[in-house]
The first five atom37 places (N, CA, C, CB, O) and aatype in JSON, in Angstrom:
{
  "aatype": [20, 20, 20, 20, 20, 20, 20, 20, 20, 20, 20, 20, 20, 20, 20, 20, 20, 20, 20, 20, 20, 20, 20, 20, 20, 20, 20, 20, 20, 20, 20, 20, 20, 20, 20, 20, 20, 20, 20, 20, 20, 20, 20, 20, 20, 20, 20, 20, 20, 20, 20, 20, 20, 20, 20, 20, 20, 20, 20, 20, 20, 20, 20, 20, 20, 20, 20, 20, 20, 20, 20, 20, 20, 20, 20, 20, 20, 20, 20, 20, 20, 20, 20, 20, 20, 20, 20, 20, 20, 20, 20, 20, 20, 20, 20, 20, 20, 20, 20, 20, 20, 20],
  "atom_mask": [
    [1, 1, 1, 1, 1],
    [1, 1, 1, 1, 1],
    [1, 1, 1, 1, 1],
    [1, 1, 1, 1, 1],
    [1, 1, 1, 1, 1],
    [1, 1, 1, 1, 1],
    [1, 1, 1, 1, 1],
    [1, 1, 1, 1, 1],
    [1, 1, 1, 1, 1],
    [1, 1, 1, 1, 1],
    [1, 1, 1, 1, 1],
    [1, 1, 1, 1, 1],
    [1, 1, 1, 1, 1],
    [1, 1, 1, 1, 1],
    [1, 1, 1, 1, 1],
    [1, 1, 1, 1, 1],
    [1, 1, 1, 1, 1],
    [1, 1, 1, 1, 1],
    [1, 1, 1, 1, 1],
    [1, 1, 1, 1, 1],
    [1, 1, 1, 1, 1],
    [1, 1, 1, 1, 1],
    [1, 1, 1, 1, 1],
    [1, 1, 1, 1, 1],
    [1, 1, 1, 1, 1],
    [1, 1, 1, 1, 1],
    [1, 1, 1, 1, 1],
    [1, 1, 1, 1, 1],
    [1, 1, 1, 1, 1],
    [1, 1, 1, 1, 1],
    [1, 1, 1, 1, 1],
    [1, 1, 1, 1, 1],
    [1, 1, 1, 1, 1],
    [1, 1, 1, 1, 1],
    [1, 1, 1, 1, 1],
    [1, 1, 1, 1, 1],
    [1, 1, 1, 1, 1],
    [1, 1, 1, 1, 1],
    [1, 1, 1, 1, 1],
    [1, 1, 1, 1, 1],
    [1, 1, 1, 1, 1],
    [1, 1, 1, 1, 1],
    [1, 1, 1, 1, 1],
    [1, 1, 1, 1, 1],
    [1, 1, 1, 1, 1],
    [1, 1, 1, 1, 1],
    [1, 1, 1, 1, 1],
    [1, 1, 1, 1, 1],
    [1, 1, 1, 1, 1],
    [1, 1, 1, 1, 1],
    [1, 1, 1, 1, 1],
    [1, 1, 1, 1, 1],
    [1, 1, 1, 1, 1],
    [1, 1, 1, 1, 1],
    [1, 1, 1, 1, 1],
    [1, 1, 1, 1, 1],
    [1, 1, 1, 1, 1],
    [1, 1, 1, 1, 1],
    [1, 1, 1, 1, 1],
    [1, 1, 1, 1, 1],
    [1, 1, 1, 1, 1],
    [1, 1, 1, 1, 1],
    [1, 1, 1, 1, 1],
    [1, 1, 1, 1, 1],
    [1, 1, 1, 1, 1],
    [1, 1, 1, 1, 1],
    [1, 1, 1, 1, 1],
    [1, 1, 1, 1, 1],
    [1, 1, 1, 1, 1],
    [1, 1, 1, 1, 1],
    [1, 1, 1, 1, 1],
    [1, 1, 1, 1, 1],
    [1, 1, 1, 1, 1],
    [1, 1, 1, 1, 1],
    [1, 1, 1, 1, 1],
    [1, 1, 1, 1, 1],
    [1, 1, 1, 1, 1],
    [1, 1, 1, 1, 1],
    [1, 1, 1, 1, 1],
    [1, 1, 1, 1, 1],
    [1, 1, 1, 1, 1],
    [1, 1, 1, 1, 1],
    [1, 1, 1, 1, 1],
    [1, 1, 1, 1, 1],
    [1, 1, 1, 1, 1],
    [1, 1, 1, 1, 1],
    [1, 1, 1, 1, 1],
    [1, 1, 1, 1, 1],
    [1, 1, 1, 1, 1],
    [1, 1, 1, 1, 1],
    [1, 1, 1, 1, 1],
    [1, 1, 1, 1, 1],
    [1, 1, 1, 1, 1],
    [1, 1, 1, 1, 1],
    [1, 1, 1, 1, 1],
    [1, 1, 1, 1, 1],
    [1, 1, 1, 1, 1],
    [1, 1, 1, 1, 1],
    [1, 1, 1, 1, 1],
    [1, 1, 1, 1, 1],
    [1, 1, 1, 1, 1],
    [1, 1, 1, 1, 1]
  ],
  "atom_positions": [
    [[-16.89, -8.96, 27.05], [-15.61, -9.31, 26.48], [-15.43, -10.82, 26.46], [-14.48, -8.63, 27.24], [-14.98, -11.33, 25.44]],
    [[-15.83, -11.79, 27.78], [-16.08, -12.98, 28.04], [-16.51, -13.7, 26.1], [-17.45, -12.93, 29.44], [-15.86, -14.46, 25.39]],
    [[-17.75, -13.06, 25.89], [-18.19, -13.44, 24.77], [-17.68, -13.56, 23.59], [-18.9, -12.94, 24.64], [-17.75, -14.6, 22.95]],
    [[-17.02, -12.31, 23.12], [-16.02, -12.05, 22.14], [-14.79, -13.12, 22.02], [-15.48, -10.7, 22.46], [-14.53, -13.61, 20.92]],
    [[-13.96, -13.51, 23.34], [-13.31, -14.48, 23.33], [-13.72, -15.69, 23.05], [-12.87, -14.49, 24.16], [-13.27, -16.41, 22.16]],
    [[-14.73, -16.0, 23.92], [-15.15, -17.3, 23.17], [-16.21, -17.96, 22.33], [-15.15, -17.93, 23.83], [-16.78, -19.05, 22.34]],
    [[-16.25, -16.6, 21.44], [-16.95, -17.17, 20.47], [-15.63, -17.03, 19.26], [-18.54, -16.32, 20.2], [-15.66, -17.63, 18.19]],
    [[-14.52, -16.12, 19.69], [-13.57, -16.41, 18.39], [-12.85, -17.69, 18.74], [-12.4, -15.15, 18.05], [-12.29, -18.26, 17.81]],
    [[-12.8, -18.12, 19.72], [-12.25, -19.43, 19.53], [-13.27, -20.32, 19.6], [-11.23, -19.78, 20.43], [-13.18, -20.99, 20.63]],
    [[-14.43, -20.65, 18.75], [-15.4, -21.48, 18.18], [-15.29, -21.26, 16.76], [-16.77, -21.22, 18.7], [-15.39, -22.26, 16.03]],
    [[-15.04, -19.84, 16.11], [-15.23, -19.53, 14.48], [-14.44, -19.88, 14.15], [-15.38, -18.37, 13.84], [-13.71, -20.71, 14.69]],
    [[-14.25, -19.17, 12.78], [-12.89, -19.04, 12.57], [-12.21, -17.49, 11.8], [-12.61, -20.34, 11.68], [-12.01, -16.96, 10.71]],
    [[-12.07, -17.27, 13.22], [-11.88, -15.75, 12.99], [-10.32, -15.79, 13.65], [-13.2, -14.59, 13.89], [-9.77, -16.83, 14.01]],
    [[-9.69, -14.38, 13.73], [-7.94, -14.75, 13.52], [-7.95, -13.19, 14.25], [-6.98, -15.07, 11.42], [-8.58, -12.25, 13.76]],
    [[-7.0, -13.07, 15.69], [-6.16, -11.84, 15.78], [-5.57, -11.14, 14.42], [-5.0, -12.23, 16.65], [-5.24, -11.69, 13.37]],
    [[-5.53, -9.65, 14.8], [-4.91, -9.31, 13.51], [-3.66, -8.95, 13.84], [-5.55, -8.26, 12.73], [-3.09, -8.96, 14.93]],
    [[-3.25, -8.6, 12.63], [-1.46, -8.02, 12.91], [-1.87, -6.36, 12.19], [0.31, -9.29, 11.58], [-2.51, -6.21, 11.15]],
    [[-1.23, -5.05, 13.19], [-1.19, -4.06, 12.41], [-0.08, -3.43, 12.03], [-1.83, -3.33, 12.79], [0.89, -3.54, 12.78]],
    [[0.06, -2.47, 10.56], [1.56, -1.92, 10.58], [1.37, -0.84, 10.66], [2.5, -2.12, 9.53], [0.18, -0.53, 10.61]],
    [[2.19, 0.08, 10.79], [2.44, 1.45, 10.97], [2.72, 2.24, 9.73], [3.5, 1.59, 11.86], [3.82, 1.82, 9.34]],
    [[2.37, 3.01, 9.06], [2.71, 4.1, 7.96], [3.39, 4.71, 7.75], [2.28, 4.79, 7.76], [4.01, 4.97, 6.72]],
    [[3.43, 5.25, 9.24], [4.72, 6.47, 9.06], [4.43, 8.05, 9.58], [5.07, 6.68, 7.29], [4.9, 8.79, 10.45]],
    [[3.32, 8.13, 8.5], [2.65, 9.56, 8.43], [3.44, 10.42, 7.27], [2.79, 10.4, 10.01], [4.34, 9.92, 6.61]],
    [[3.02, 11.65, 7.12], [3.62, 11.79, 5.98], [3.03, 11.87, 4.53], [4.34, 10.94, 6.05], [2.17, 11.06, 4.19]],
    [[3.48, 12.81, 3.69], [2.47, 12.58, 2.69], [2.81, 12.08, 1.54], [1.85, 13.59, 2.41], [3.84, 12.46, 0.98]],
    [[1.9, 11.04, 0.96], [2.4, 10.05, -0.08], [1.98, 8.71, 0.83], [4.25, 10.22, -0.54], [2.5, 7.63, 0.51]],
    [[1.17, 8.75, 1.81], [1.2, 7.4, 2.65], [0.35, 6.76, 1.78], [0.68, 7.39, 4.28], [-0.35, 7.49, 1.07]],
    [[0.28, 5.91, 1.7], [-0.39, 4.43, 1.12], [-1.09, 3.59, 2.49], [1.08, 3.26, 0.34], [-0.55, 3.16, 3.51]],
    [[-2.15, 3.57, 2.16], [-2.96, 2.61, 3.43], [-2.49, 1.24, 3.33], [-4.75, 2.5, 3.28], [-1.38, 1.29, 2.79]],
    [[-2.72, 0.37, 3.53], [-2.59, -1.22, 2.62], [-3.68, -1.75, 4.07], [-0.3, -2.31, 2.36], [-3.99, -1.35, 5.2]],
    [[-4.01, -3.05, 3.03], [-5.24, -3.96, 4.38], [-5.38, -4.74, 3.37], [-7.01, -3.21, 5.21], [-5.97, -4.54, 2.31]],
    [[-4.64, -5.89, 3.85], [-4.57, -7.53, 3.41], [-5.13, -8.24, 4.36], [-3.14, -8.18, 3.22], [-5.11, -7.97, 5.56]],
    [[-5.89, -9.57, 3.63], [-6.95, -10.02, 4.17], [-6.96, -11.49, 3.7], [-8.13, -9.19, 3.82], [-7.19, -11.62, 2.5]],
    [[-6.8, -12.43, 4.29], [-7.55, -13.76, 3.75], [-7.87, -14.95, 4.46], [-6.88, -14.28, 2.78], [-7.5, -15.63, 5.41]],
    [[-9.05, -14.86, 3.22], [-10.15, -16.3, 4.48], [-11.43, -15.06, 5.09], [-8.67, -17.22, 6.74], [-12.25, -15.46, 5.92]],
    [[-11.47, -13.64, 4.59], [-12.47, -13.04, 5.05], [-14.13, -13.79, 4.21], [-12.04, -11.35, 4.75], [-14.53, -14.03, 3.07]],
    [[-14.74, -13.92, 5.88], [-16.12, -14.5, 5.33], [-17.14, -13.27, 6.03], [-16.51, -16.38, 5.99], [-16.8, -12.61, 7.01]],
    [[-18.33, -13.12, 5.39], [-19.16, -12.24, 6.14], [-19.48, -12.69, 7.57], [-20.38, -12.04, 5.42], [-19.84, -13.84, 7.81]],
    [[-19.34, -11.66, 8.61], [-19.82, -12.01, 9.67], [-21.35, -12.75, 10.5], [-19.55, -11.07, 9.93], [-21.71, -12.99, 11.65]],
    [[-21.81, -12.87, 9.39], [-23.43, -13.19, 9.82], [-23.04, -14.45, 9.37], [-24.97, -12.37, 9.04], [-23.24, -15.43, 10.09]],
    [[-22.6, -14.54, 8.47], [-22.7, -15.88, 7.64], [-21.01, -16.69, 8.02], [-23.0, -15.41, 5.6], [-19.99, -16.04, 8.25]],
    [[-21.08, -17.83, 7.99], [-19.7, -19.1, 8.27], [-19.93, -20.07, 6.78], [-20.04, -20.47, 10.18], [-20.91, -20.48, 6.16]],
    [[-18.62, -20.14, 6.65], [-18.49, -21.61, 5.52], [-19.53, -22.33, 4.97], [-17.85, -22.78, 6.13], [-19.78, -22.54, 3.78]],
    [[-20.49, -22.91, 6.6], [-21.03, -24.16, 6.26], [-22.43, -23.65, 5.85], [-20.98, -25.29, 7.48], [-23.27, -24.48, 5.48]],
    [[-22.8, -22.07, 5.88], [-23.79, -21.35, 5.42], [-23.47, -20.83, 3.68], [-23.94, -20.12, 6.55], [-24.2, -20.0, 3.15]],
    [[-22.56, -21.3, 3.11], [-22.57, -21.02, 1.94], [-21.77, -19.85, 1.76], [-23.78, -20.94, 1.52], [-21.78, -19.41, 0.61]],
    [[-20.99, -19.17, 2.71], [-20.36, -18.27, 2.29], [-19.24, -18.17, 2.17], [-20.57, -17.58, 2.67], [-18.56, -18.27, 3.19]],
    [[-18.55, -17.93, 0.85], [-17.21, -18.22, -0.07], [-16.1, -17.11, 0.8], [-17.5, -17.72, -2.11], [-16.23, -15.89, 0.73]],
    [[-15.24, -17.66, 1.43], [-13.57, -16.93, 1.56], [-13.58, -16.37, 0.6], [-12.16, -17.75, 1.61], [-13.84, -16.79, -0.53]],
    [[-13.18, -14.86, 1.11], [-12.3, -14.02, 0.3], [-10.59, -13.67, 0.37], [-12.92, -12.88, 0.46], [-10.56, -13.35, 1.56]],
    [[-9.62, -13.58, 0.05], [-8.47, -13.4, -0.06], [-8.41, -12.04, -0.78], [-7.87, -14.51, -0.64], [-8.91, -12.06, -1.91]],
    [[-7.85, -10.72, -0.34], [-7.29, -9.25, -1.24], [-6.09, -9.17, -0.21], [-8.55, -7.49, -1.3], [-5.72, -9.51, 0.91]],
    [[-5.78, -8.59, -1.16], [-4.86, -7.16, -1.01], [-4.68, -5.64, -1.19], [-4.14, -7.29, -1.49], [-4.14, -5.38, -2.27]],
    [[-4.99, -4.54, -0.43], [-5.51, -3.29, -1.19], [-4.94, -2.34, -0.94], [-6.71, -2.91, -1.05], [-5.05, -1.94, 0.22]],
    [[-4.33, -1.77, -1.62], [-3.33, -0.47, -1.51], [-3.81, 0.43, -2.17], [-1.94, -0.56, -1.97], [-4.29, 0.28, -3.29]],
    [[-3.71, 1.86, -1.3], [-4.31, 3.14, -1.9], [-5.78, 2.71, -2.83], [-3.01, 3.93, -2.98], [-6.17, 1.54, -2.71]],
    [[-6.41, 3.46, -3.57], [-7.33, 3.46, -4.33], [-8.01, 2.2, -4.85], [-6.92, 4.12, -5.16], [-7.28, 1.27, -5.18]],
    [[-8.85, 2.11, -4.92], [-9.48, 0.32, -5.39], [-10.88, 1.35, -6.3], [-10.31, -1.32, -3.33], [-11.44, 2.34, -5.84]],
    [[-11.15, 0.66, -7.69], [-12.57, 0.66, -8.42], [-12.82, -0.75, -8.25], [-12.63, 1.18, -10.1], [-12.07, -1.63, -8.67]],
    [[-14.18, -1.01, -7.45], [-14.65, -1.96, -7.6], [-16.08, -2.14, -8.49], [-14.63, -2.29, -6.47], [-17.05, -1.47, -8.15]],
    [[-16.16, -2.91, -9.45], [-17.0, -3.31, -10.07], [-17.13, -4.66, -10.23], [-16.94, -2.78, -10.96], [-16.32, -5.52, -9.9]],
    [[-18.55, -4.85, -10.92], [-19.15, -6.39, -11.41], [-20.67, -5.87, -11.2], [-18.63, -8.07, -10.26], [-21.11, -4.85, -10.68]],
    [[-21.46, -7.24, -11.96], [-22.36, -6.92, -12.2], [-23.54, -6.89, -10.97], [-22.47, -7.57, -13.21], [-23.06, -7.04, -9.85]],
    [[-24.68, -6.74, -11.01], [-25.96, -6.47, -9.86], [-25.91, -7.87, -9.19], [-27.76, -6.08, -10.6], [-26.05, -8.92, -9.81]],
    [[-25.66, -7.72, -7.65], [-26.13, -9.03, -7.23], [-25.04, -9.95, -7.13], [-27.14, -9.58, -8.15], [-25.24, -11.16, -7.16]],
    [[-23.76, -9.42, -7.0], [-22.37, -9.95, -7.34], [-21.49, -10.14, -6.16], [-21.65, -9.02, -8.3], [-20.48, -10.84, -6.11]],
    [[-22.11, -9.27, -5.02], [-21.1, -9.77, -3.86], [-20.11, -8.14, -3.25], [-19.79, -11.23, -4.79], [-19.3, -7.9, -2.35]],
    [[-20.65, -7.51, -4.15], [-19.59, -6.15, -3.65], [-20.05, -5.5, -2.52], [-19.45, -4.9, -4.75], [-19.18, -5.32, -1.66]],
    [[-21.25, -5.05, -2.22], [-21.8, -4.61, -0.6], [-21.23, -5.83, 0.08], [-23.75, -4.45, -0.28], [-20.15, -5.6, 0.62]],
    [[-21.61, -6.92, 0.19], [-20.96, -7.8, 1.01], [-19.47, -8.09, 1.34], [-21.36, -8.72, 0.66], [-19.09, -8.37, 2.48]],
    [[-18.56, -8.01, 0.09], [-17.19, -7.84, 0.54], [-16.92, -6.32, 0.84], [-16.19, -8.4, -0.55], [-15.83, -6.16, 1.39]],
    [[-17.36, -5.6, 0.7], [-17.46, -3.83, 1.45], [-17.63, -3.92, 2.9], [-18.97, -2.79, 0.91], [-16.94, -3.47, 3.82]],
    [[-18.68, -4.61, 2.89], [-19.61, -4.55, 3.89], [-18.45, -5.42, 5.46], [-21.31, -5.57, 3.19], [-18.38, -5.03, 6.63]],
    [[-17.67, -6.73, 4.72], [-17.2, -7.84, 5.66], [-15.95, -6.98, 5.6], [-17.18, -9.64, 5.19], [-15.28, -7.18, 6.61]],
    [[-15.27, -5.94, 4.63], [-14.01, -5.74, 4.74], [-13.94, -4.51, 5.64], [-13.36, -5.63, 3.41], [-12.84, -4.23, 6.1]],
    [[-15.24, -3.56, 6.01], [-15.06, -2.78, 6.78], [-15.22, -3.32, 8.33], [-15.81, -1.82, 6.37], [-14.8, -2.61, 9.24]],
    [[-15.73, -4.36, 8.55], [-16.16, -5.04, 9.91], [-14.66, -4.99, 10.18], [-17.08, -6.7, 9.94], [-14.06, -4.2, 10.91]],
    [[-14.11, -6.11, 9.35], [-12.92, -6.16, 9.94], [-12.19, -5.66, 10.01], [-12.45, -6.66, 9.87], [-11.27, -6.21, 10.59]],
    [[-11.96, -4.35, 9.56], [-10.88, -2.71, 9.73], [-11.2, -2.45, 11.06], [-11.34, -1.05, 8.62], [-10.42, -1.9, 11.83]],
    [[-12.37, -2.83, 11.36], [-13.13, -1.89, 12.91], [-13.04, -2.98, 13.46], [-14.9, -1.08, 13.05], [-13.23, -2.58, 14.61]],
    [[-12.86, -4.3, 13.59], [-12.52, -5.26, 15.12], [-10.91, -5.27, 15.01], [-13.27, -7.27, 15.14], [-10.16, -5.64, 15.91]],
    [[-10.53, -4.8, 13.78], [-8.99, -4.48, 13.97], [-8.17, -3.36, 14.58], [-8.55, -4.43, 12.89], [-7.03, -3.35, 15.03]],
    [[-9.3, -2.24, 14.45], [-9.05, -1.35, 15.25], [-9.04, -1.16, 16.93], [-9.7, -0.7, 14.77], [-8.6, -0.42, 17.81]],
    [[-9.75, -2.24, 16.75], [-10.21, -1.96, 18.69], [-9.68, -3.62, 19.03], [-12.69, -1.6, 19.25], [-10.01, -4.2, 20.06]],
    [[-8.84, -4.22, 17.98], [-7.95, -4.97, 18.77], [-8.93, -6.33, 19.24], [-7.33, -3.98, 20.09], [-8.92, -6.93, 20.31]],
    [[-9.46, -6.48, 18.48], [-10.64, -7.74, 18.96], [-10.41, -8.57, 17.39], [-12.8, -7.0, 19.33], [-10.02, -7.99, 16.38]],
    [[-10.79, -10.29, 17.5], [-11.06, -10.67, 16.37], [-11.98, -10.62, 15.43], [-10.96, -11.37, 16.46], [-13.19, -10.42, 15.55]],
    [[-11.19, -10.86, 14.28], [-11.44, -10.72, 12.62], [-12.16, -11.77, 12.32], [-10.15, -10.74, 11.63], [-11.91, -12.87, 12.81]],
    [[-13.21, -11.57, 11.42], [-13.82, -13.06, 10.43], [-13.13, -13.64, 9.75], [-14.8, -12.96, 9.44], [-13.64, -14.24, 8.8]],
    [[-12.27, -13.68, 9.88], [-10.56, -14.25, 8.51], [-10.04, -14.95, 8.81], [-9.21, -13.49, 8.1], [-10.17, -15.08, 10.03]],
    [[-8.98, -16.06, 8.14], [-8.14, -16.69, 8.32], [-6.74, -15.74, 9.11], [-8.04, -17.31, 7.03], [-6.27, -16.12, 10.18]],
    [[-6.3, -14.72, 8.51], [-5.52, -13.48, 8.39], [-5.59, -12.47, 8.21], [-4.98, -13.41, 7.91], [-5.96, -12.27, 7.05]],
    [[-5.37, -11.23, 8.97], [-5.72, -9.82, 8.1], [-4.61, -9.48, 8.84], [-7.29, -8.8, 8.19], [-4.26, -9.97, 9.91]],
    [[-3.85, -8.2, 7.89], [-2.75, -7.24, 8.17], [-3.63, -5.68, 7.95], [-1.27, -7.53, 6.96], [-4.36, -5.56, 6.97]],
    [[-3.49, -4.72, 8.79], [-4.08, -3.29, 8.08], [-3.46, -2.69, 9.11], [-5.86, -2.91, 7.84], [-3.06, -3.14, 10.18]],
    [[-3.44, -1.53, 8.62], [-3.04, -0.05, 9.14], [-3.83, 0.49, 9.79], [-2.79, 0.9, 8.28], [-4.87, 0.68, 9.16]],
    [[-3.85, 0.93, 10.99], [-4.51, 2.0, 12.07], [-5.29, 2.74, 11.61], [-3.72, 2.87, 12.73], [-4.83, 3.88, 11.64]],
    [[-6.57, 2.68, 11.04], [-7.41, 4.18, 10.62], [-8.0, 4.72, 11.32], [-8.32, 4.25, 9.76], [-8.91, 4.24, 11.98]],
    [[-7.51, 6.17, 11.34], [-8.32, 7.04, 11.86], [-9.49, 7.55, 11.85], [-7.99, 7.6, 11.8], [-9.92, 8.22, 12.79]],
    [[-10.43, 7.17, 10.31], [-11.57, 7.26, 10.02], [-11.99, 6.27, 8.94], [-11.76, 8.49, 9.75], [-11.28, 5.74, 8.09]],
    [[-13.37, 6.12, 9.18], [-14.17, 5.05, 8.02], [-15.39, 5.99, 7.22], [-15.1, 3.48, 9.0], [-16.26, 6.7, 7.74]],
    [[-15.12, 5.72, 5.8], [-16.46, 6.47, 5.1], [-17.17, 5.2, 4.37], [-16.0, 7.86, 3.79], [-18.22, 5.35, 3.74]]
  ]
}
């Protein structure tokens, strides 16, 4: 745990904030995010901030070689260090409690 702490205060990675839903049906997830960079990779390695916002359903497309496994890839990391309450690769992230990841 020692580690985790201080290596987020070397990055620049950010506590998150979470909200609550409700429960209920008609819930809407939401998980806002910005300044998310891939975790392997920092700034000075070439890797571009992302800024979303995502409510219920998302089609993501673009073409081969475009960055979508990687923002998949950095936006699920940080659902799961948000979940267990540890820091984010982000400037900011807000998300909702999930109970499961596919």
């Amino acid at each position: 745990v020692f580690s985790i702490i201080s290596g987020s205060d070397e990055s620049s990675s950010s506590s998150s904030s979470r909200i609550s839903h409700g429960g209920g049906s008609g819930v809407r997830v939401r998980i806002s995010v910005e300044g998310l960079v891939p975790y392997w990779l920092g700034p000075e390695q070439g890797a571009v901030p992302t800024t979303l916002d995502l409510t219920g359903l998302v089609l993501l497309t673009a073409p081969n070689m475009s960055g979508k496994t990687t923002l998949m890839r950095s936006l699920l990391v940080a659902a799961l260090l948000s979940n267990c309450g540890l820091h984010a690769p982000a400037k900011e992230l807000t998300s909702a409690r999930f109970d499961a990841f596919f």
